[in-house]
C-alpha positions as CSV (number, residue, x, y, z in Angstrom):
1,X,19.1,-30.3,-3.5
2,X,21.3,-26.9,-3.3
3,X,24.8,-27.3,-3.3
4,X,27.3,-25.8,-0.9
5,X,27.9,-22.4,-2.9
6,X,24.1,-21.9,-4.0
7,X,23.1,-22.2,-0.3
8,X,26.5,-19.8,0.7
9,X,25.3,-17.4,-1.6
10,X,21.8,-17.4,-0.6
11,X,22.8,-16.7,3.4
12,X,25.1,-13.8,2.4
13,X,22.2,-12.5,0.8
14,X,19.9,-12.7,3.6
15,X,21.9,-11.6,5.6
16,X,23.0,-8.4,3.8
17,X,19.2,-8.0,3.6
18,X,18.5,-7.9,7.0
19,X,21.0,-5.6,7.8
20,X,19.6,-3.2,5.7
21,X,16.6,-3.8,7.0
22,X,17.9,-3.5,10.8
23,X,20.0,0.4,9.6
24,X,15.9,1.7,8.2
25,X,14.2,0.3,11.2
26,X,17.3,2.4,13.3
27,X,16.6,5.3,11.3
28,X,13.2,5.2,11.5
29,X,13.4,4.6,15.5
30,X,15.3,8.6,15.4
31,X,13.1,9.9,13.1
32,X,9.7,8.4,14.6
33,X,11.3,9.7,17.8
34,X,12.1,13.2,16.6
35,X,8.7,13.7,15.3
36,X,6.9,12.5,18.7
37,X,8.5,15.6,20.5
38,X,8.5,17.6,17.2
39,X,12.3,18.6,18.0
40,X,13.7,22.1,17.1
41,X,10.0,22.5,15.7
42,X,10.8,20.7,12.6
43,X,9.1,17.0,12.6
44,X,5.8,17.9,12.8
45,X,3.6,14.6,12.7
46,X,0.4,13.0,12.9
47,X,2.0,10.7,15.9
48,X,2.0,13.1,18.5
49,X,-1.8,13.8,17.8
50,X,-2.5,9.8,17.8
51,X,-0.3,9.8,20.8
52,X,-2.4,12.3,23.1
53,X,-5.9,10.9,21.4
54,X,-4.9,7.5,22.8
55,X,-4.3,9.4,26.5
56,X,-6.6,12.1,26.7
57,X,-9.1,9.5,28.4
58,X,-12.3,10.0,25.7
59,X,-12.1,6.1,25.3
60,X,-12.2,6.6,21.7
61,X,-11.8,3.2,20.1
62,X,-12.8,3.2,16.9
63,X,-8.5,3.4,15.3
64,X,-6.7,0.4,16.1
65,X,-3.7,2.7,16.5
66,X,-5.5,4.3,19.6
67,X,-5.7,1.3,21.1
68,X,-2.7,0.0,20.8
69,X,-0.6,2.9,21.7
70,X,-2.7,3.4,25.0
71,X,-1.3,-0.3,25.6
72,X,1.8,0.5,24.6
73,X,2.3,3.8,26.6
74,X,0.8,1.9,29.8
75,X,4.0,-0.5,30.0
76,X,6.7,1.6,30.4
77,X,4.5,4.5,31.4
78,X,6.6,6.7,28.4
79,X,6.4,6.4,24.8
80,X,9.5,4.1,24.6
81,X,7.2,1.0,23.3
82,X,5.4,3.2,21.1
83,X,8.7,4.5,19.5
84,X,9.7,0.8,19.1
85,X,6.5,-0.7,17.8
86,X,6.1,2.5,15.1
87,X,10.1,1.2,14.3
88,X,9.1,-2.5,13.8
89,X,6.0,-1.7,11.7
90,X,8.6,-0.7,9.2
91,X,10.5,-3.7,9.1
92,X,7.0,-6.0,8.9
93,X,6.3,-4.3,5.9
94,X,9.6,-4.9,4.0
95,X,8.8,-8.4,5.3
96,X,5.4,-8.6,3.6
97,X,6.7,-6.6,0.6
98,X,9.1,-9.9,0.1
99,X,6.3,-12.4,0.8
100,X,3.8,-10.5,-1.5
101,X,6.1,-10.6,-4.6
102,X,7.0,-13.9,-3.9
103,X,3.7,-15.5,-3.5
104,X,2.6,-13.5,-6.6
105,X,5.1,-13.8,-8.9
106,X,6.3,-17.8,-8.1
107,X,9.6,-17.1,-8.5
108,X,11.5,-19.3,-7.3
109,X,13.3,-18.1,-3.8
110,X,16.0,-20.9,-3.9
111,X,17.6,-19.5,-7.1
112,X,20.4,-17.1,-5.9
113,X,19.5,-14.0,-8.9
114,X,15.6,-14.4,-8.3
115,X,16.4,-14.2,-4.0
116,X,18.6,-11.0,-4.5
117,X,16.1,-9.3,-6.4
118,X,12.9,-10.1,-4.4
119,X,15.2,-8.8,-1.5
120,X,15.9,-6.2,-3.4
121,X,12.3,-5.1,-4.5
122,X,11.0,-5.6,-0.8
123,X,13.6,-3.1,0.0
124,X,13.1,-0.6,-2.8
125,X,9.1,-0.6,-2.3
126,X,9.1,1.0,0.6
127,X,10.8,4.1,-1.0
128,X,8.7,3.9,-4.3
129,X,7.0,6.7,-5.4
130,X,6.9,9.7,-7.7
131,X,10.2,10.7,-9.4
132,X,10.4,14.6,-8.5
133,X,11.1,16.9,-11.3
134,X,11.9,20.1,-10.0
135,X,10.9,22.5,-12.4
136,X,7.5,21.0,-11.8
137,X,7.7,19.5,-7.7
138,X,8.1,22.4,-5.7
139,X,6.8,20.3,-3.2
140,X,8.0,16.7,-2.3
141,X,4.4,15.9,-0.4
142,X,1.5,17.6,-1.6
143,X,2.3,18.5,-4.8
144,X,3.0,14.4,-5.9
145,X,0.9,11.4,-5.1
146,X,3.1,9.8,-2.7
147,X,2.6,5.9,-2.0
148,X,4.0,5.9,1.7
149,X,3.7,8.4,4.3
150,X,6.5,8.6,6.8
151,X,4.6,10.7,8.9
152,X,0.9,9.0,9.6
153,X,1.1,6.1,11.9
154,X,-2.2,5.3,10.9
155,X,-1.3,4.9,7.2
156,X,1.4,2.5,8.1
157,X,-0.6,0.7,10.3
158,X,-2.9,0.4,7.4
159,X,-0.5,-0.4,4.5
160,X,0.6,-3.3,6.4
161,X,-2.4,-5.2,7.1
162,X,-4.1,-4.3,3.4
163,X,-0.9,-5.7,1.6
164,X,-0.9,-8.8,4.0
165,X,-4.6,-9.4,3.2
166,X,-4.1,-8.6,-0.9
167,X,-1.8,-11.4,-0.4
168,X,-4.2,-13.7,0.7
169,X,-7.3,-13.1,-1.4
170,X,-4.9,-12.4,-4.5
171,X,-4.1,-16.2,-4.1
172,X,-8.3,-17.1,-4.0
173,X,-9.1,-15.2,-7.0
174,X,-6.5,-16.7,-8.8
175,X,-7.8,-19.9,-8.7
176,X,-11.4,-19.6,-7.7
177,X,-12.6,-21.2,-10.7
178,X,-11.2,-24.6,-9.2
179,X,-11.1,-24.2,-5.8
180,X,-11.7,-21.3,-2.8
181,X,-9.5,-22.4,0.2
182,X,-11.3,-21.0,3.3
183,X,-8.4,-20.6,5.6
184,X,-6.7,-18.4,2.7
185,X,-10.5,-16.4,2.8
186,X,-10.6,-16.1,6.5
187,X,-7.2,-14.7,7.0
188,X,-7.7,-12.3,4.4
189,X,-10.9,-11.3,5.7
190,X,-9.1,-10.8,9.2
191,X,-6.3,-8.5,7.6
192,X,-8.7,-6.4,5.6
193,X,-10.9,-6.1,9.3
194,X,-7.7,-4.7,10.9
195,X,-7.0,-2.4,7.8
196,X,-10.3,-0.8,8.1
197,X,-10.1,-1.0,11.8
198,X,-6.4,1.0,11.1
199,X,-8.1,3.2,8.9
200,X,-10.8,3.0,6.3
201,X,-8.8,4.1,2.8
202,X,-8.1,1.2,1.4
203,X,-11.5,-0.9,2.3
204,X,-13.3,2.5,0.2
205,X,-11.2,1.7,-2.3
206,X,-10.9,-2.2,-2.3
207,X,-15.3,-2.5,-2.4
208,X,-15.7,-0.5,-5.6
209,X,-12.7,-2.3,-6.8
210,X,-14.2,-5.9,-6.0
211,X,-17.5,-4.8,-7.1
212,X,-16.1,-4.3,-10.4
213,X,-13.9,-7.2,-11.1
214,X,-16.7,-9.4,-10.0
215,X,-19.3,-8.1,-12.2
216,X,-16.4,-8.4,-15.1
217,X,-16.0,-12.1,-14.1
218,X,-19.5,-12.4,-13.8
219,X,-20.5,-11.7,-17.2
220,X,-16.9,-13.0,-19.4
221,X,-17.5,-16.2,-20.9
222,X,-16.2,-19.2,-19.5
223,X,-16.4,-22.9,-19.2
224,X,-19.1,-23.2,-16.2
225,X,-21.7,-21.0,-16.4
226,X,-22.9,-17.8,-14.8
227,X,-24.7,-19.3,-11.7
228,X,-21.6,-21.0,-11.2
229,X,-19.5,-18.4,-11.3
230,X,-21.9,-16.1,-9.3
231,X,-21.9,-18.7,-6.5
232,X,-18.2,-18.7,-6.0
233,X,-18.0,-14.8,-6.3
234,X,-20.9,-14.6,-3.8
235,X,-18.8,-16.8,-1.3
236,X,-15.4,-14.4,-1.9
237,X,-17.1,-11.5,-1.6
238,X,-18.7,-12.2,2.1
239,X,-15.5,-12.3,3.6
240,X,-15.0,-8.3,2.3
241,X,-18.9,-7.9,4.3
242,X,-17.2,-7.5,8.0
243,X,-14.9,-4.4,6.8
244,X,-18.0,-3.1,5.1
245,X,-19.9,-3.3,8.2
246,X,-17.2,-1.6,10.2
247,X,-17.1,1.3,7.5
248,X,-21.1,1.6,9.0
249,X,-20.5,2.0,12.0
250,X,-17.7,4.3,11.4
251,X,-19.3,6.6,9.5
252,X,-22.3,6.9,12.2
253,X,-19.5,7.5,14.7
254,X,-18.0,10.1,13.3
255,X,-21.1,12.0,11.3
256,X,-24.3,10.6,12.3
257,X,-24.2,10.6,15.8
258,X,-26.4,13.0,17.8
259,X,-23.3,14.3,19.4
260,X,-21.7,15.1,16.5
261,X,-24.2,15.8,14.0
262,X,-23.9,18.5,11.6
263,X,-20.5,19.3,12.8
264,X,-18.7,17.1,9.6
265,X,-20.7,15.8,6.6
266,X,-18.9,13.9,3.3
267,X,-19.8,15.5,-0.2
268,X,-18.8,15.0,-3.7
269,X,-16.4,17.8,-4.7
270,X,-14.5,17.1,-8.4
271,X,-12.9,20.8,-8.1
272,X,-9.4,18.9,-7.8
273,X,-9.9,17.5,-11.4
274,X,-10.3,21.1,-12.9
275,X,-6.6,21.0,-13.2
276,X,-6.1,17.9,-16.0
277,X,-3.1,18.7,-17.1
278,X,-0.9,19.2,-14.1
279,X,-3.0,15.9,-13.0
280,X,-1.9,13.8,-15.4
281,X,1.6,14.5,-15.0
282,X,1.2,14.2,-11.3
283,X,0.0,11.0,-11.5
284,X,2.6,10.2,-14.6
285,X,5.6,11.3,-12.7
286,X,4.2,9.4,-9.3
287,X,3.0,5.4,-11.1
288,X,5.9,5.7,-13.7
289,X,7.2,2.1,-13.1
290,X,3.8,0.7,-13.3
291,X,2.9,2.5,-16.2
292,X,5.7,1.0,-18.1
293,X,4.8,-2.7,-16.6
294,X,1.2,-2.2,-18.0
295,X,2.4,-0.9,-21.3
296,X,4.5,-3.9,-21.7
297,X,2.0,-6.5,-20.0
298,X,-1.4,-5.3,-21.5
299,X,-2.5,-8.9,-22.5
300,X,-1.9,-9.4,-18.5
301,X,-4.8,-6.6,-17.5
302,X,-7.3,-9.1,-19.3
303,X,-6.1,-12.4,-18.2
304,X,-4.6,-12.0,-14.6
305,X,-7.6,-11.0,-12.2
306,X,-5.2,-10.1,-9.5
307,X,-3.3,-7.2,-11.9
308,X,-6.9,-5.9,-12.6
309,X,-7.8,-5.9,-9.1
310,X,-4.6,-3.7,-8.4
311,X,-5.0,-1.2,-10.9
312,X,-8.7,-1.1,-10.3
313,X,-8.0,-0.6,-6.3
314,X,-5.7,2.4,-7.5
315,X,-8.3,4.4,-9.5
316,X,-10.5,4.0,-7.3
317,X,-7.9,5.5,-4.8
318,X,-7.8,8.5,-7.1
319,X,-11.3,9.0,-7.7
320,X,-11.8,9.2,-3.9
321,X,-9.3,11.6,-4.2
322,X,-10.8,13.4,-6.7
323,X,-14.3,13.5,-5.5
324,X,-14.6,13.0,-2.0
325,X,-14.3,15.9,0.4
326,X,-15.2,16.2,4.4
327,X,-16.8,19.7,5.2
328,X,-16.7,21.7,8.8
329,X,-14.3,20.9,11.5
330,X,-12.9,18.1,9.4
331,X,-12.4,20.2,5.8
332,X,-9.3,20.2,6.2
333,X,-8.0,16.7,7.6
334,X,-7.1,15.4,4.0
335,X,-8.4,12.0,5.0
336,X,-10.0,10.8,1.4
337,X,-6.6,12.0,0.3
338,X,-5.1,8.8,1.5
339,X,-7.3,6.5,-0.3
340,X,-4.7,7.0,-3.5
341,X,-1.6,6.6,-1.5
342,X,-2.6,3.4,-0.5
343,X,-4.2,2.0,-4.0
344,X,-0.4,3.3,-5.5
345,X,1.1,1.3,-2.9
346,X,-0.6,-1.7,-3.8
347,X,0.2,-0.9,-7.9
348,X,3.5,-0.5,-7.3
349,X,4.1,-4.0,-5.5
350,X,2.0,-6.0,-7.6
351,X,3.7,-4.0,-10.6
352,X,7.4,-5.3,-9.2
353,X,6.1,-9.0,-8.5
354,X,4.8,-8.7,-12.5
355,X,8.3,-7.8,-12.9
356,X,9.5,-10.9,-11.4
357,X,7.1,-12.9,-13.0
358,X,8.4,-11.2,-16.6
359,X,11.7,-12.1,-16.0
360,X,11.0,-15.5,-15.3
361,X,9.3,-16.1,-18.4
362,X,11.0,-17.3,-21.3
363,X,8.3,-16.4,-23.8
364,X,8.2,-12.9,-22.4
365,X,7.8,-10.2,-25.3
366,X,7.6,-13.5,-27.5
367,X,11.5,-14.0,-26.4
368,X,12.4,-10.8,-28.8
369,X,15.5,-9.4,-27.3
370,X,15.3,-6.2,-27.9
371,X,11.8,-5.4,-27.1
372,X,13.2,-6.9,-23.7
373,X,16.3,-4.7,-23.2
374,X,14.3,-1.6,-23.4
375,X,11.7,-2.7,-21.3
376,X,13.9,-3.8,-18.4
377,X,16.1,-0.2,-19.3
378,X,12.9,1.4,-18.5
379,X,12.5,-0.2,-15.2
380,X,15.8,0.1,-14.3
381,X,15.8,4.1,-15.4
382,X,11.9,4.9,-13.4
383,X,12.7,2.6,-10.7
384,X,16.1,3.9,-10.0
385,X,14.4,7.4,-10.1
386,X,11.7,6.9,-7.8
387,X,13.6,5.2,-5.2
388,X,16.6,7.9,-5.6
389,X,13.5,11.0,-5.0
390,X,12.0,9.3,-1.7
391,X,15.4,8.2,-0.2
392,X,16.4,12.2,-0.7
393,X,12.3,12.6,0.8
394,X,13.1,10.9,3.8
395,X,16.5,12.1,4.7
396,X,15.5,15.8,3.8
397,X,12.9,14.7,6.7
398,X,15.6,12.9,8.3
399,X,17.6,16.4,8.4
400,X,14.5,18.4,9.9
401,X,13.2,20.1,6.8
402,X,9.4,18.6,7.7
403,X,6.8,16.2,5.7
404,X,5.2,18.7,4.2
405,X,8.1,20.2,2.5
């Protein structure tokens, strides 16, 4: 039972929480509005584009954004709903951003210090990201590897749902050894469906990712024996099949099909690794908290399954980035690009709910004080960074100075 002040304490901090949550969702409202009508010329934004491809009448279905803002538009017969929905998506994902570190870390949610920073983390996710350096950023955008994309309703669309279903299928292969609870399966399966159905990034990189980790499972010794384990891995993996299939028929939509043949074709182009050096400070300068969590956690990367499946998820997020490339009218759409802002996404909240789970362990760092002081004075320093550079990101955008800048 929770006394009087513990339970006091734990409503001032929900609400301070929501509020917060409430003043991004208003801000994001004016600025997802801004960007619709691309005011003053200075939010220009993938919206707008989703916006007329949902109302131009081609029946194009195959984004679930399409779909939905043609419902959307049709209720008001203006893009009031759509402004509101694109608003609310950001508040869902704080919400899932608390529910994902809290589901993977166990903290417990009743204990005042553990609620604040949860809260805290939800809130500070959605602005993680690379910590710009200016003498190397001229560019907050394209010259980082951002996690989140203010701009791409699509992306949004699609962090939400993959986070939601690496929730669920982070709790099965956790524990798959002893049990595989369907329900947890099915719902995953359905939130991976509508990420692919949102927009195929993550599902290229979550395949490879699964293919990977199961073959690693596979073939580690263990108490039952291979067949076993193969079994159970079979089982988990046919619930990934339907977003597979959907990548299918995706891919014959948009560069098989006789209509479109020969007008877009995907090849394997690894000119953007020529550069290693500025590369690896890129990608230094945009994981920097989950670098320091892996450097600090590296028994973790061979025990826990679902850190693995993170980090795994974002390499193969920057392989697609590095080797996948669309040619003709589609060159220069970027859209393999977003495979690694999703898989960073994913790193850095798994990353924060390791965090969690680190401070909640006693035996941490074998209890040695020290060692723990600097680690958690590295967090502080990289997260308080990256948070500080995308808050500046966004209101820069805020202010009119454009995505791309």
């Amino acid at each position: 039972m929770l006394n009087e002040k513990t339970r006091y304490r734990n409503l001032l901090i929900d609400l301070a929480w929501l509020l917060i949550v409430l003043a991004i969702c208003y801000a994001c409202f004016n600025l997802f509005s801004w960007m619709i009508i691309n005011r003053d010329g200075n939010y220009r934004a993938d919206i707008t584009a989703y916006i007329n491809y949902a109302l131009d009448g081609d029946n194009r279905k195959h984004r679930l954004v399409l779909v939905l803002f043609r419902f959307l538009y049709g209720i008001t017969g203006t893009d009031l709903m759509i402004r509101v929905y694109l608003a609310a998506e950001i508040g869902l994902i704080i919400f899932t951003n608390y529910f994902y570190i809290k589901d993977y870390s166990g903290a417990d949610a009743e204990n005042s210090f553990n609620r604040l920073l949860m809260r805290a983390f939800s809130l500070a996710l959605i602005f993680s990201g690379p910590i710009y350096v200016l003498k190397i950023h001229r560019h907050f955008y394209k010259d980082t590897f951002p996690v989140f994309a203010w701009h791409s309703p699509t992306q949004q669309m699609m962090t939400l749902f993959s986070l939601a279903g690496m929730l669920f299928f982070c709790r099965v292969i956790a524990n798959y050894e002893k049990e595989i609870k369907i329900s947890d399966c099915l719902i995953a399966a359905v939130c991976f469906m509508l990420s692919a159905y949102s927009k195929p990034s993550f599902i290229i990189d979550l395949v490879p990712a699964i293919i990977v980790l199961f073959l690693i499972e596979l073939f580690r010794s263990g108490t039952d024996g291979m067949w076993q384990r193969f079994k159970k891995l079979f089982i988990m993996g046919m619930f990934v099949v339907p977003s597979g299939i959907y990548l299918i028929v995706l891919n014959y939509i948009i560069y098989a099909r006789s209509d479109r043949k020969g007008d877009s074709d995907i090849i394997v182009n690894a000119s953007r690794f020529n550069g290693i050096v500025p590369l690896i400070i890129a990608v230094a300068c945009s994981i920097t908290l989950p670098l320091i969590v892996l450097l600090f956690n590296m028994k973790k990367i061979r025990t826990d399954r679902r850190f693995l499946l993170s980090w795994l998820t974002a390499l193969m997020g920057l392989l697609q980035w590095g080797l996948l490339s669309e040619t003709g009218s589609r060159a220069s759409h970027g859209n393999f690009t977003w495979g690694s802002t999703i898989g960073g996404y994913i790193l850095y909240a798994t990353s924060l709910a390791v965090v969690m789970e680190n401070i909640n362990d006693e035996n941490f760092l074998s209890g040695r004080k020290q060692m723990k002081g600097l680690y958690y004075l590295l967090l502080a320093g990289s997260l308080g960074l990256s948070v500080a550079s995308q808050v500046y990101y966004f209101c820069t955008m805020y202010r009119g100075a454009g995505f791309w800048r």
